[in-house]
C-alpha positions as CSV (number, residue, x, y, z in Angstrom):
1,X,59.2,51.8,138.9
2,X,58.2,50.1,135.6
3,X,59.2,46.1,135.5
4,X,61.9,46.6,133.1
5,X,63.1,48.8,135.2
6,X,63.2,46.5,139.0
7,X,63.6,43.8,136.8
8,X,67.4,45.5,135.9
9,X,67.6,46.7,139.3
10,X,67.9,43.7,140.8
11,X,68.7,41.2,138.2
12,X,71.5,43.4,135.8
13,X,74.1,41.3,137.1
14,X,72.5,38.0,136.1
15,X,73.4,38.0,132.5
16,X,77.2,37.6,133.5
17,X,76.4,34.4,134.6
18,X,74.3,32.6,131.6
19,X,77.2,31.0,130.8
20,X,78.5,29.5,134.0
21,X,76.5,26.3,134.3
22,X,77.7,25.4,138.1
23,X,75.2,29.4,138.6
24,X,72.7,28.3,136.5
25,X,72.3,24.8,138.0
26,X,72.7,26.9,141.8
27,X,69.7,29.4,140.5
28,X,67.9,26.5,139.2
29,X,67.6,24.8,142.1
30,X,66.8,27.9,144.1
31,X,64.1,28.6,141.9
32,X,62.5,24.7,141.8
33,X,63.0,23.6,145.2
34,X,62.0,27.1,147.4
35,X,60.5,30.0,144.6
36,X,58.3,27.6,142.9
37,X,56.7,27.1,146.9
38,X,56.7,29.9,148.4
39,X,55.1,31.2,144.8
40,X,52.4,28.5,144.6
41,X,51.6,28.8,148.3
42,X,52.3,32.3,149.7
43,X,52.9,31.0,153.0
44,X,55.5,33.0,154.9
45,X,57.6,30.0,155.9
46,X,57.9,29.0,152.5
47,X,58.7,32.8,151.5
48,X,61.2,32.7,154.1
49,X,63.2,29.5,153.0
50,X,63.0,30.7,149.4
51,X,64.5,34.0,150.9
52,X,67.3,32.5,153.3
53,X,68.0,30.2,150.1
54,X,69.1,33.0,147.6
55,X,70.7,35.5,150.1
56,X,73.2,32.4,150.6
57,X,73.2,32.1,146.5
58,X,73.6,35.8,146.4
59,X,76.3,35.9,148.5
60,X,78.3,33.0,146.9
61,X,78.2,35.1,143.7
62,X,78.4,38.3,144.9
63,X,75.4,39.3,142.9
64,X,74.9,43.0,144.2
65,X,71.3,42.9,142.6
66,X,69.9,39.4,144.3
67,X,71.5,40.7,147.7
68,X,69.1,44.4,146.9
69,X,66.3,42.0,146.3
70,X,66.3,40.3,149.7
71,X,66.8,43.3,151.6
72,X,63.7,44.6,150.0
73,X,61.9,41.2,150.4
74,X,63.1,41.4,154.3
75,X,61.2,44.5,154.6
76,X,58.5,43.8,153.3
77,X,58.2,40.6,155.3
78,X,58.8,42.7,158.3
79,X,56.1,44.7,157.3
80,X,53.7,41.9,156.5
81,X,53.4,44.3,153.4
82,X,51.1,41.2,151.3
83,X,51.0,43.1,148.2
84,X,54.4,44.4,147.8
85,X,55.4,40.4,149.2
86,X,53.2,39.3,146.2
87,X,54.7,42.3,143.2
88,X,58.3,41.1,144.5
89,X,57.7,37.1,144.1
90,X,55.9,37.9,140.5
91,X,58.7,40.2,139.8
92,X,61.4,37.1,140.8
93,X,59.3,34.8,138.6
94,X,58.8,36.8,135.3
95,X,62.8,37.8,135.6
96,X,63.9,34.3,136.0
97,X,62.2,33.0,133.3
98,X,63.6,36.1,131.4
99,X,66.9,35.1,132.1
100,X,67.5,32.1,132.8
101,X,64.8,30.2,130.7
């Protein structure tokens, strides 16, 4: 699959939100307090608090996407599966800042 094309996978739900600042404060602070860490340091217990963080934000909103994401991101964890560990976080980072930014 083509970024545009994960990237709508698992984000197409997103856009609904834009609007609702109590999400985009949520995502925010997903993304600053445990993506930006687990990006920076690719350490597993980092990945895995960024990880546990949005499937509880996914589940709050329901986002069908986010919830797709972590059960791929699970797997690949499983796995160990470094590369696809390292396309999923780049994939997170590049479609937030589509997004949200």
């Amino acid at each position: 699959m083509l970024f545009e094309e994960k990237s709508n996978y698992y984000f197409h739900d997103i856009t609904r939100y834009n609007e609702n600042s109590e999400f985009k404060e949520g995502f925010d602070i997903v993304y600053d307090k445990y993506f930006i860490p687990a990006f920076q340091s690719k350490l597993s217990g980092n990945i895995t608090d960024f990880l546990k963080s949005l499937k509880h934000f996914a589940n709050k909103y329901q986002s069908v996407g986010l919830k797709k994401y972590c059960l791929d991101m699970d797997n690949e964890l499983v796995n160990f599966n470094i590369e696809e560990i390292d396309k999923l976080l780049n994939l997170f980072n590049k479609s937030y800042t589509l997004s949200i930014k």
